[in-house]
N, C-alpha and C positions, 0 to 999 in steps of 0.2 A: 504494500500500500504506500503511493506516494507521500501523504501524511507522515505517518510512523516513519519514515527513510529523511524527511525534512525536520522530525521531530529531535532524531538521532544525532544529525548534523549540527542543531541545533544545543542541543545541550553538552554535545561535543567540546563548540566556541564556548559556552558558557562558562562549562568546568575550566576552558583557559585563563577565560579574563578572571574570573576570581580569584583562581592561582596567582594572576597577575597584580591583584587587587590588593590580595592575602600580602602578598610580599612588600608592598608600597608602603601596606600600612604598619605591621609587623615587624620589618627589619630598618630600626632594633628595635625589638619589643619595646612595645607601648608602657606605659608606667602612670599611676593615678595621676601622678603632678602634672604627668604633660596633659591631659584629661582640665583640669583646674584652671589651665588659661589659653582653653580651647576657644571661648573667644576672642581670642588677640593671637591666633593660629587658623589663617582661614586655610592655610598649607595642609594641614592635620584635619579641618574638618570638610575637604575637600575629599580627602583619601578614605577618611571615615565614610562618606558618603557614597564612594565607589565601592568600598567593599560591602556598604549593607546592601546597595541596589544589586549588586552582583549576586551576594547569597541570596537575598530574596526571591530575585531572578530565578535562579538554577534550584531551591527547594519547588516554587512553585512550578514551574517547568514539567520537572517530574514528576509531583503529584497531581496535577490538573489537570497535564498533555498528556506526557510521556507513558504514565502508567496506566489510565484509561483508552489509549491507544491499542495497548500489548492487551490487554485486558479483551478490549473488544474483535482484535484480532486474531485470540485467542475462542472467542466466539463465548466470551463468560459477560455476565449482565456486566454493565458499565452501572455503579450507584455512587451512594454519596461517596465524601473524602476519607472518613473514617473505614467507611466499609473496605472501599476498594485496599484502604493501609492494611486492613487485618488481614484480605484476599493475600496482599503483596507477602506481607508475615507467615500464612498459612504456607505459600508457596516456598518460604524460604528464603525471597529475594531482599525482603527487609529484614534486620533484625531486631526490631523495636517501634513497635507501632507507638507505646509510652515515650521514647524519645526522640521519635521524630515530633510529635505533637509540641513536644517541650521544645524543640527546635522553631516550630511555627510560633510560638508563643516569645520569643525572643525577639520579634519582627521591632515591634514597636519599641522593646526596650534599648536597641541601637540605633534609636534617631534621636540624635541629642536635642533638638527642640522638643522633643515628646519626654524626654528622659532628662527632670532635673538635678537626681540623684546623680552624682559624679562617680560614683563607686558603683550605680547598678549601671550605667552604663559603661564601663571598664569588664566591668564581670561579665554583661551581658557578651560586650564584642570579644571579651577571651574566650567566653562559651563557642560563639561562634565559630572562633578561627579555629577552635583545639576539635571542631565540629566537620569540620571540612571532610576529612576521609569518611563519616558518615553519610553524606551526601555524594562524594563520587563513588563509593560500595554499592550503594543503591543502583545509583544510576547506569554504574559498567554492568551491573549485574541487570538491569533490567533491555539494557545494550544488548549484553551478550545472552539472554534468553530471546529475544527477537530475532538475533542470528539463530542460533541453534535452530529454532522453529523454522527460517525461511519465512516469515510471513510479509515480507517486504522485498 
């Protein structure tokens, strides 16, 4: 299916940029203080903003596209977000329907306008970067189960 094969490609680039994103903002690790006069650092919350657009990007990708795609190519009901997570889980391709959830719940706490806590948004965006290989697990795994099948 054309979809699924534009879906793949697509989350492909994703996983790049965020790599790319991850490292901008990362190297050297972030630190509370530099957090503390984030506003007189539009350098820092430029970067910050690339990586949350990015992660958001690439969880949602997968769970709204990418795995309702294989789902229905698979010729299994497409349902809601939860459902289809526990499908992914039962299948084996997710390992954690509990944290991926907790992953989606992190959305809003790494947008520092939304996030006046300095310390949950620090926490938040280390949850996220130390979160990275849960979201490309997922994704090469639901990659590499659309290959095996051929369904694209």
């Amino acid at each position: 299916e054309e979809r699924l094969s534009f879906l793949i490609r697509a989350v492909s680039k994703q996983i790049v940029a965020l790599e790319y994103a991850d490292k901008q903002l990362f190297s050297p690790l972030l630190t509370l203080g530099m957090f503390k006069s984030l506003n007189n650092n539009p350098a820092l919350a430029l970067k910050i903003d690339a990586f949350v657009v990015r992660f958001c990007r690439l969880q949602d990708t997968i769970d709204d596209q990418l795995l309702p795609a294989i789902l229905k190519a698979l010729e299994e009901p497409v349902s809601a977000l939860l459902i289809n997570l526990n499908k992914a889980e039962r299948y084996e391709w997710l390992e954690s329907v509990d944290q991926w959830m907790k992953l989606r719940h992190l959305h809003s706490k790494m947008v520092p306008e939304c996030t006046e806590d300095v310390a949950t948004l620090c926490m938040s965006l280390m949850t996220a970067h130390n979160s990275i290989p849960v979201l490309k697990q997922f994704a090469c795994t639901l990659i590499t189960q659309a290959e095996r099948l051929k369904v694209f």
